[in-house]
C-alpha positions as CSV (number, residue, x, y, z in Angstrom):
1,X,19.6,25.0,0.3
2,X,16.5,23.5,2.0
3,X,15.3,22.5,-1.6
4,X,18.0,21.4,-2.9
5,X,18.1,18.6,-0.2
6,X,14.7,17.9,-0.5
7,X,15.4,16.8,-4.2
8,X,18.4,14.9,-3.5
9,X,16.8,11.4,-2.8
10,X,14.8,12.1,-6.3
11,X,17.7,12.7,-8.4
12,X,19.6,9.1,-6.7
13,X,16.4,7.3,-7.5
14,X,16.1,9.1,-11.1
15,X,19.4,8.8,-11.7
16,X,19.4,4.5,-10.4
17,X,16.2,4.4,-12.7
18,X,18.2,5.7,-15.9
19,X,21.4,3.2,-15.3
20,X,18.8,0.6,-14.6
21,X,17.4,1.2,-18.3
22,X,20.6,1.5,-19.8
23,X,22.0,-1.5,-18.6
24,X,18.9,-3.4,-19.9
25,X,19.1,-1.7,-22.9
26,X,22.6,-3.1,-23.4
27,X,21.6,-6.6,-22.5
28,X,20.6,-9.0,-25.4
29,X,16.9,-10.2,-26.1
30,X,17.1,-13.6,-27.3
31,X,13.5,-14.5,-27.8
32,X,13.3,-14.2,-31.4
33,X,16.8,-16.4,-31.8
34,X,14.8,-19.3,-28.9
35,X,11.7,-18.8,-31.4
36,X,13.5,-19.3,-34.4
37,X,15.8,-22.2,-33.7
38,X,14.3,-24.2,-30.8
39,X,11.9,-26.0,-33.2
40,X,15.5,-28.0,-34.3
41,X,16.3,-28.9,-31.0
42,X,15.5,-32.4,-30.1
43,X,15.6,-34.7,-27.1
44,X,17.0,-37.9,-27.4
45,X,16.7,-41.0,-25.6
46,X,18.1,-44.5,-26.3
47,X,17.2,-48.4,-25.1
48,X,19.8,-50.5,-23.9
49,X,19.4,-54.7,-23.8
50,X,21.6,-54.9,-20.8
51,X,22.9,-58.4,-19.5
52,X,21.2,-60.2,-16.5
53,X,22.7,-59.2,-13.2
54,X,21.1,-60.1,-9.6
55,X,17.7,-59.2,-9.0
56,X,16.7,-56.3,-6.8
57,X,16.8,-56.8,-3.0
58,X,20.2,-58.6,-3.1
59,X,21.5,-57.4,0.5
60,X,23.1,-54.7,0.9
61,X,21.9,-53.0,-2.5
62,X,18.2,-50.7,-2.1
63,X,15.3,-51.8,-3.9
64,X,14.3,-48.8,-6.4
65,X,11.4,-50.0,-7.8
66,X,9.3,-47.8,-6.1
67,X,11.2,-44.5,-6.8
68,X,10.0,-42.2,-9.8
69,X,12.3,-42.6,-12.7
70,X,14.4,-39.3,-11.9
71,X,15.6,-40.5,-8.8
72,X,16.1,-43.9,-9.8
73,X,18.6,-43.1,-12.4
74,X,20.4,-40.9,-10.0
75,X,21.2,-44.0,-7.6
76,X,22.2,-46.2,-10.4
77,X,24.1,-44.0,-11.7
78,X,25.7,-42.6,-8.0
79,X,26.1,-46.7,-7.1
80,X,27.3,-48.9,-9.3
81,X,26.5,-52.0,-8.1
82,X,22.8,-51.4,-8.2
83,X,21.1,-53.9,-10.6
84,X,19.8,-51.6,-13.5
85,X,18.0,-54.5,-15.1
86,X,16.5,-57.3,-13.0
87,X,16.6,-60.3,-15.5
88,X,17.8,-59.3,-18.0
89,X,14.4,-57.3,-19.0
90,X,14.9,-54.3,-21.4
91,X,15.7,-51.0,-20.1
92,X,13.0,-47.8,-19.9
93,X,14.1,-45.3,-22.4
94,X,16.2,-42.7,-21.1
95,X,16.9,-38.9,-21.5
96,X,20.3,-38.9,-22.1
97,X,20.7,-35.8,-24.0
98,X,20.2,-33.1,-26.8
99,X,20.5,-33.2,-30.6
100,X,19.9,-30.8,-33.4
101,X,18.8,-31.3,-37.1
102,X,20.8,-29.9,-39.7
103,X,19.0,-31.3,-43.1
104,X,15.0,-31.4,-43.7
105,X,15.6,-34.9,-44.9
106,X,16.6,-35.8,-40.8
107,X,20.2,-35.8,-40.4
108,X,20.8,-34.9,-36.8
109,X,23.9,-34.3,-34.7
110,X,24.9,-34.9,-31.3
111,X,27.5,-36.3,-28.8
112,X,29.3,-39.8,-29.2
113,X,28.5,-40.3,-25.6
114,X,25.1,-39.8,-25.7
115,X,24.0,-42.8,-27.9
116,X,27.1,-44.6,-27.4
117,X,26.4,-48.3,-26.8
118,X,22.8,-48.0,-27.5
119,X,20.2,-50.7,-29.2
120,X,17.4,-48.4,-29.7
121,X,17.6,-44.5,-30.0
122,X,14.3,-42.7,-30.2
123,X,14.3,-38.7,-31.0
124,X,11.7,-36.7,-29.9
125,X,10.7,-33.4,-31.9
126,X,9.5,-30.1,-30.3
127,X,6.3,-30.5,-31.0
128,X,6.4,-34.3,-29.0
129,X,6.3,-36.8,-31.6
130,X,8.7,-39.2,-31.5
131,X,10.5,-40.8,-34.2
132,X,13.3,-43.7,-34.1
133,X,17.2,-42.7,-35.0
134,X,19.4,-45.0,-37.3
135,X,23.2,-44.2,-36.2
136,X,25.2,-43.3,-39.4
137,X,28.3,-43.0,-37.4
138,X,30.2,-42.0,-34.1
139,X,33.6,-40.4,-33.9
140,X,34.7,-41.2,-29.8
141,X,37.8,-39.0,-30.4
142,X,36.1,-35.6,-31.1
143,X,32.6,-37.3,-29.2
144,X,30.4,-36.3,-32.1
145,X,27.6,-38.4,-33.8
146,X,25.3,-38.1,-36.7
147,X,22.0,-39.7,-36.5
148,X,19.3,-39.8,-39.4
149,X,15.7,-40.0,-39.0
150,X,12.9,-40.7,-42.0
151,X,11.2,-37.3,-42.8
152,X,11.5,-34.5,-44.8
153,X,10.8,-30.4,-44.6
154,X,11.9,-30.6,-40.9
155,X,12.8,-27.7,-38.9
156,X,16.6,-27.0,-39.7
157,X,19.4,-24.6,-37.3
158,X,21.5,-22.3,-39.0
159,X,25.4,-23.2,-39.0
160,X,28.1,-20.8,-38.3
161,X,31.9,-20.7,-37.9
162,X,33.2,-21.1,-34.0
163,X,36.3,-19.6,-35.8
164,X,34.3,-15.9,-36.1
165,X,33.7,-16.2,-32.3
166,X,35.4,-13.3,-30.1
167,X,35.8,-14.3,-25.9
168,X,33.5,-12.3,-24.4
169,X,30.9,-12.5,-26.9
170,X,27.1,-13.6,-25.8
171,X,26.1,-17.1,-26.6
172,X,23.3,-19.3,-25.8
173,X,22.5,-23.2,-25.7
174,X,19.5,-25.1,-25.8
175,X,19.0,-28.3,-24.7
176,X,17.1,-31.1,-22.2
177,X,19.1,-30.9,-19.1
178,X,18.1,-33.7,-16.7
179,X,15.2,-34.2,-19.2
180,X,13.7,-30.9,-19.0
181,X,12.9,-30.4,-22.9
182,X,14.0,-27.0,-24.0
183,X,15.5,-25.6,-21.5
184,X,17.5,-22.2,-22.6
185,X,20.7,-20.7,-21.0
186,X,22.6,-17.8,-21.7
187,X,26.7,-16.6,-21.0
188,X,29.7,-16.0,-22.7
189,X,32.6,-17.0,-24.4
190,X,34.8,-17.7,-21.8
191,X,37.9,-18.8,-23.9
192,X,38.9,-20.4,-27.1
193,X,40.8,-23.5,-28.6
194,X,41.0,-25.1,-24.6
195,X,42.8,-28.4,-24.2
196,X,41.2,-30.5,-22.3
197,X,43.7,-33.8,-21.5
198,X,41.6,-36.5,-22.3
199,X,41.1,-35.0,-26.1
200,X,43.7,-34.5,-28.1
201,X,42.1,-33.4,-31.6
202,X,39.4,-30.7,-30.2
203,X,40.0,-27.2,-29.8
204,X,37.1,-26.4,-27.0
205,X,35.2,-23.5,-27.2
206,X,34.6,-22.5,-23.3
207,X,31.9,-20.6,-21.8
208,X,30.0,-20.1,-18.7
209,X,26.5,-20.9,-20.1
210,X,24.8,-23.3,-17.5
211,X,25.1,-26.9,-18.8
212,X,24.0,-29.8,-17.0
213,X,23.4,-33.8,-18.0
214,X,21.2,-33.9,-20.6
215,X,22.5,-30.8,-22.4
216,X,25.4,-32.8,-23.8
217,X,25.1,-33.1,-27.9
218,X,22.7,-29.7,-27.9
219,X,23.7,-26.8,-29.9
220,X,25.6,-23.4,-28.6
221,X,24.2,-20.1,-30.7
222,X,25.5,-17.1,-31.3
223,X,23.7,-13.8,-31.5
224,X,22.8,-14.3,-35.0
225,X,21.2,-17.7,-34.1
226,X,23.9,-19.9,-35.7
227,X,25.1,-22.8,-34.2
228,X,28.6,-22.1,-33.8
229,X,29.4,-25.4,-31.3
230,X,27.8,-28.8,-29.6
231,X,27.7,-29.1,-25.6
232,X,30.2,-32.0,-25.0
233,X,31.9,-31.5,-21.1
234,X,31.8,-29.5,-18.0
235,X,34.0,-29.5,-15.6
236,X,32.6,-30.1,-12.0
237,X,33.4,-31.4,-8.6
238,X,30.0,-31.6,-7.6
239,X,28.9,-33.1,-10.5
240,X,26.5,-30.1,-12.0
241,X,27.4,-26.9,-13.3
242,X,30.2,-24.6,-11.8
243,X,30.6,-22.6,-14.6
244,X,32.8,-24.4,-16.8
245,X,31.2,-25.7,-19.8
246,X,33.2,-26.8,-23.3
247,X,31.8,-27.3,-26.8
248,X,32.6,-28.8,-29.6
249,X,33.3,-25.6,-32.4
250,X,31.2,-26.2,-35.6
251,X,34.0,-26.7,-38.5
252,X,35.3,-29.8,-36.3
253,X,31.7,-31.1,-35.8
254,X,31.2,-30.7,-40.0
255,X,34.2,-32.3,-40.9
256,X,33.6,-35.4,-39.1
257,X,30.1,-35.5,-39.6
258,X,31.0,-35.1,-43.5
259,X,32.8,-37.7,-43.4
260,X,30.6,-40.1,-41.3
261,X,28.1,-38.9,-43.7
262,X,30.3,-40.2,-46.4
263,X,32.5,-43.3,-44.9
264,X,30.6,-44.3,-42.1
265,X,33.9,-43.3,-40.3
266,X,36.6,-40.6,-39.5
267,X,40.2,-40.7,-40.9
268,X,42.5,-38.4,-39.7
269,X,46.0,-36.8,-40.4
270,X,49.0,-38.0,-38.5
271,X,52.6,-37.1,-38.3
272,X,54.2,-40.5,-36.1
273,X,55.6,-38.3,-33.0
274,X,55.2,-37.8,-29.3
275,X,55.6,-34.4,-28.7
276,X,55.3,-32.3,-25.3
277,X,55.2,-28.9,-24.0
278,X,58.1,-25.9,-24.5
279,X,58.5,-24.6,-21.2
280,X,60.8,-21.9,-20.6
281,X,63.7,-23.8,-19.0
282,X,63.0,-26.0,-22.2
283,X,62.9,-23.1,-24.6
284,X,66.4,-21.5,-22.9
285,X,67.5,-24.9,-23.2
286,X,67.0,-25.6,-27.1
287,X,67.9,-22.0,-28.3
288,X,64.0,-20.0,-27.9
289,X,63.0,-16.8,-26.8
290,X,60.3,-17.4,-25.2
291,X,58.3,-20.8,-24.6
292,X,56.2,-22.1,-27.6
293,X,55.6,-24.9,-30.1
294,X,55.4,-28.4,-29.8
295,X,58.7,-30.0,-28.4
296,X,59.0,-33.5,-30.2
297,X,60.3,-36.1,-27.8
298,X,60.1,-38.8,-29.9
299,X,60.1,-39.9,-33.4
300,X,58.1,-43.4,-34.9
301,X,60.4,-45.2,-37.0
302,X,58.9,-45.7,-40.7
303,X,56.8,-43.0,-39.7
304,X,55.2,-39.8,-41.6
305,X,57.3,-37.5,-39.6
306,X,60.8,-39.8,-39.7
307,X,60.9,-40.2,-43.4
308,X,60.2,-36.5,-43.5
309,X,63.7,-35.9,-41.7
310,X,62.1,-34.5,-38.5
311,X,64.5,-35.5,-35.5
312,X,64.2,-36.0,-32.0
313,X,64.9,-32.5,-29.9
314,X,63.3,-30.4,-33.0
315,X,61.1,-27.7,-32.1
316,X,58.2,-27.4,-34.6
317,X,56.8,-23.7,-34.8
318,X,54.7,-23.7,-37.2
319,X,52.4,-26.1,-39.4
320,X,51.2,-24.7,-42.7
321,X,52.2,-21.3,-41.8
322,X,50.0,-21.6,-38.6
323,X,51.4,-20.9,-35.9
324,X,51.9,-23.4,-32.8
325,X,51.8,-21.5,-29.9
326,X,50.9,-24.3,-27.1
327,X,52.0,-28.4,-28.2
328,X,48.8,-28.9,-28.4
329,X,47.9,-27.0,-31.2
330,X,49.6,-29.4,-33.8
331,X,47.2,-32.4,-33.1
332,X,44.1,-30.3,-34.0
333,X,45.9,-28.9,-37.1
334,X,47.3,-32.3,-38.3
335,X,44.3,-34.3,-37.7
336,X,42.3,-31.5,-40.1
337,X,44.5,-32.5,-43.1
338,X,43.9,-36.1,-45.0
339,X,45.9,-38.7,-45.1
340,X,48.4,-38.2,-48.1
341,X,48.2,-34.4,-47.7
342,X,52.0,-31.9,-47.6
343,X,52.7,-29.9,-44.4
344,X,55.2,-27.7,-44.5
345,X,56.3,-27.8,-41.0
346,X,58.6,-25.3,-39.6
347,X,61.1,-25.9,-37.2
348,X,64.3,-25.1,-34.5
349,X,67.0,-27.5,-34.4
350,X,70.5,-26.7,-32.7
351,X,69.1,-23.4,-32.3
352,X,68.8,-22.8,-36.0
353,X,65.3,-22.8,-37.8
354,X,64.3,-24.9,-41.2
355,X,61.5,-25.8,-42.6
356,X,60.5,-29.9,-44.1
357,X,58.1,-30.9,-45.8
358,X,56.4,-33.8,-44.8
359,X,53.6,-36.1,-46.0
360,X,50.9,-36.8,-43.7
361,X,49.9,-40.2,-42.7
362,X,46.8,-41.6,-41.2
363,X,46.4,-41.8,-37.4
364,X,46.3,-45.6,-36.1
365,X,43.1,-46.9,-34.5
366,X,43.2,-46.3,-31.0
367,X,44.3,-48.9,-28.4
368,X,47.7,-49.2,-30.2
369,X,50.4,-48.2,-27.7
370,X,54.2,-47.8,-27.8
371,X,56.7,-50.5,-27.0
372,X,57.5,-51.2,-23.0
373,X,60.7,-50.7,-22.4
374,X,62.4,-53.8,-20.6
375,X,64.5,-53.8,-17.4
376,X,68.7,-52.8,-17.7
377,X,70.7,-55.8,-17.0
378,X,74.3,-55.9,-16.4
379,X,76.9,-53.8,-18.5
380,X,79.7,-51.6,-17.7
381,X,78.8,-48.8,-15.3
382,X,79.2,-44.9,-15.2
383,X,79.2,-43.1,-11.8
384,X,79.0,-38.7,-12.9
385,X,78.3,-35.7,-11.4
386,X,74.4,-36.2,-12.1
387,X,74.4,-38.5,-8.8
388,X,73.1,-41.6,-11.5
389,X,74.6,-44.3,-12.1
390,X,73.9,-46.3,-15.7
391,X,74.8,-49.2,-18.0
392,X,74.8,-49.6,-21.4
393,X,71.7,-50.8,-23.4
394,X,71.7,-54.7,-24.3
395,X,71.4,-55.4,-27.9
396,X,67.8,-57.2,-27.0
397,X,66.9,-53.2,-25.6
398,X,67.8,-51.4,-28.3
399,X,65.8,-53.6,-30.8
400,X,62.7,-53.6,-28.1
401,X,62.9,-49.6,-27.8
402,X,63.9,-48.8,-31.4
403,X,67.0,-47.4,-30.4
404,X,70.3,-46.7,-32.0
405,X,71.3,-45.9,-28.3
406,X,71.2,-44.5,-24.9
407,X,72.4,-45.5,-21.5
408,X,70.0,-47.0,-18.7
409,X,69.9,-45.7,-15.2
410,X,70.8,-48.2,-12.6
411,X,71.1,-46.1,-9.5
412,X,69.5,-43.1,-8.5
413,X,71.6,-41.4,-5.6
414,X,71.9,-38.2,-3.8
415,X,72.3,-35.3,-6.4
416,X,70.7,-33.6,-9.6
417,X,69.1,-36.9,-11.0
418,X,67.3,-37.6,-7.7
419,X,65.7,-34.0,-7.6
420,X,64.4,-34.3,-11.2
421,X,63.0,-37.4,-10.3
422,X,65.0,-40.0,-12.2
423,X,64.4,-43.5,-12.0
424,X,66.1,-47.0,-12.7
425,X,65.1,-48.3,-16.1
426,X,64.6,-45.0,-17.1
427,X,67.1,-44.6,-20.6
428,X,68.7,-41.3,-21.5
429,X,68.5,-40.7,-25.0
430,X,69.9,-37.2,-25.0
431,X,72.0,-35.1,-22.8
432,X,72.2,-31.0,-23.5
433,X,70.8,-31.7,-27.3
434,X,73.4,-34.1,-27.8
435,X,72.5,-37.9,-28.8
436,X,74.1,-40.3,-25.9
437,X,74.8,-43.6,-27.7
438,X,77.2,-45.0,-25.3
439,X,78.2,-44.5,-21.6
440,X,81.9,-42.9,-22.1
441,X,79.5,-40.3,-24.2
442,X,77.1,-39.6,-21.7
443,X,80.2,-39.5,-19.1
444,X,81.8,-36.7,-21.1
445,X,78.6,-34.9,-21.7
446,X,77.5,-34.6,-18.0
447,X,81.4,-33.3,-17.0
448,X,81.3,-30.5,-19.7
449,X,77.5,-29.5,-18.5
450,X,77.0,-25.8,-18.1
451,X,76.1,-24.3,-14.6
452,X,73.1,-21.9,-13.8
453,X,71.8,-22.7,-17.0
454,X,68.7,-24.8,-18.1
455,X,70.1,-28.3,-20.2
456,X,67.1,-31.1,-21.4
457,X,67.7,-34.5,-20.8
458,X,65.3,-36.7,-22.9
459,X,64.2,-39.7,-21.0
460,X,62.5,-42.7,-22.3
461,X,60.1,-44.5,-19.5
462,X,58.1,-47.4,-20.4
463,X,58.2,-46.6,-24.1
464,X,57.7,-42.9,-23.5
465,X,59.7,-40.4,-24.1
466,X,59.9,-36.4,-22.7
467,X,62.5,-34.1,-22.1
468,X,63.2,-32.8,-18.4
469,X,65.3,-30.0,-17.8
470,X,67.6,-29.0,-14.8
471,X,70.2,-26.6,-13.5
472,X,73.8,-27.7,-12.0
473,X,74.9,-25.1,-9.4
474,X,78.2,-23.5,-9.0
């Protein structure tokens, strides 16, 4: 017995030891794939003519003159005001970010916001030469860029499909993060096809792999030393790395790069709608059971998706045969088809499904916005059981919205309305799937309204529309 305890601290050490080993043996080794691929990776930097501003000293502003370049850039970047450029002189080149280079002839990809803006972009290789970019084309929508440099036999990645990726699965990125050339960092898949809400037309791969500034445009490998994605985002409060990193998955990258490559510019598919999440007071509301698809709120006139016969309050499940699980799943697979292309969109509408076929136009340029919708004036008025009271649409409205009808809210009181936070101006549209196109309509809609059960309202507000749902109690 004496023995036996004697041994007892052994075995826990031994037996530590062994799941020590074992968990090492299960971890990856990725200095074959940093060998192979990191002589790909490059740094780039960019020169900016900026315009004059005041000279340094101007009160209230530090002079940093006398601060190494790392901490300089911080403070200009942390304050604004700072003068960058005293006089109007040229700026120092910058480490701004990572690249890779996908043909020996020099073609090189990165983010949009890296060289975005930039007079002068100079690419620096792994072994420290330095060679000056020519910018074939940027894509701000997906933030990818292709860049081509004079040389040939150059060190080359290997490209993969994001698509093959499983969550959970090791990946690694390489990159320049706050200038440091090279740097390597390891994680996982964290998730796939995130929306982020500033991008509409990116399905994000995200992962916990450490990225900081200066990683943005570098590649993301997986296990097999393909690049599967590009750095683009983080999400931080503290403005480095909390573990929240997104990248851009390969096939989107290729397809715009193609077709920079090819046009100097990115055309994309586009139906003509405004569409907006299925909740599931929304789904028990149109007929669906459970929440999903892409809930369209609104419908351009003389657009792809209005001369296909898709209406207002349809529910579209599916685009191609793939599936839309969240709304914002149909930008991502409409913007991948061309312009004159067929989707065979299937949808619910009054609770029954049917599919349409529609022909895909091309999205606008951006900066185009909907029409503002103009102030109610006068008309005969409607007090209901929704605690609103509204007018009817002015011929000058209709024409300025686009609409056949609706009724605008003049008074918000006490009551259902209030507590789903309607406002005056706003126009109703629809009332428990049923188009409102005059007040004695929307009168009779609201008294028939179901109790204890979900009903949409679609609401147009400064030339946007979205469907709200409520419940009237006994």
């Amino acid at each position: 017995m004496r023995k036996l305890k004697s041994i007892a601290p052994l075995l826990a050490v031994a037996l530590l030891w062994g799941q020590s080993l074992l968990a090492q043996a299960s971890l990856p080794d990725f200095t074959d794939l940093v060998e192979e691929a990191s002589p790909a990776v490059v740094n780039i930097s960019t020169r900016q003519k900026m315009p004059e501003r005041a000279v340094a000293g101007q009160p209230g502003l530090p002079d940093l003159e006398g601060l190494p370049p790392m901490f300089r850039e911080f403070f200009e970047r942390s304050i604004p005001q700072i003068p960058r450029n005293p006089g109007g002189r040229q700026r120092e080149a910058q480490s701004l970010g990572s690249g890779f280079i996908i043909s020996p002839d020099g073609y090189i990809m990165t983010n949009n916001h890296v060289v975005a803006d930039a007079d002068e972009i100079i690419v620096r290789l792994s072994d420290r030469s330095e060679l000056e970019a020519k910018l074939i084309g940027a894509d701000p929508r997906s933030d990818v860029a292709l860049l081509k440099v004079e040389g040939k036999d150059l060190p080359v990645v290997r490209l993969g499909k994001a698509d093959d990726l499983k969550v959970g699965e090791w990946v690694l990125a390489i990159g320049s993060p706050f200038g440091f050339d090279h740097s390597v960092t390891a994680g996982i898949v964290s998730a796939k096809g995130r929306n982020l809400p500033s991008d509409s037309y990116v399905p994000f791969i995200q992962t916990d792999v450490a990225i900081n500034p200066g990683n943005s445009g570098g590649p993301l490998f997986n296990l097999q030393g393909e690049v599967v994605g590009i750095n683009s985002q983080i999400f931080t409060r503290s403005g480095g790395f909390m573990g929240l990193s997104f990248a851009i998955p390969m096939e989107v990258a290729m397809q715009v790069a193609d077709q920079l490559k090819a046009d100097g510019k990115v055309t994309r598919g586009w139906l003509g709608v405004v569409i907006q999440e299925v909740n599931k007071d929304l789904a028990e509301s149109f007929g669906l059971d459970k929440p999903a698809g892409a809930l369209v709120a609104q419908v351009l006139e003389d657009g792809p998706a209005d001369k296909g016969g898709l209406q207002v309050g349809d529910v579209i499940l599916s685009l191609n045969g793939k599936p839309i699980i969240m709304s914002a799943d149909l930008p991502h697979l409409v913007g991948g088809l061309k312009p004159g292309e067929k989707a065979e969109l299937d949808v619910v509408r009054d609770g029954s499904r049917k599919k349409l076929n529609v022909t895909v136009g091309t999205l606008p340029e951006e900066g185009q916005e909907l029409a503002s919708s103009g102030s109610a004036q006068g008309g005969e008025r409607s007090n209901n059981r929704l605690g609103v009271t509204v007018v009817e649409l002015t011929a000058e409205q209709k024409k300025g919205l686009d609409l056949k009808g609706g009724v605008v809210v003049k008074e918000v009181l006490n009551g259902p309305a209030a507590m789903i936070g309607l406002r005056p101006g706003d126009v109703i549209t629809h009332l428990n799937n049923q188009a409102i196109d005059s007040i004695s309509a929307f009168t009779q809609v609201a008294q028939d309204l179901p109790k204890n059960r979900s009903v949409s309202m679609r609401v147009l507000r400064q030339g946007r529309a979205s469907f709200i749902t409520f419940k009237l109690a006994e």
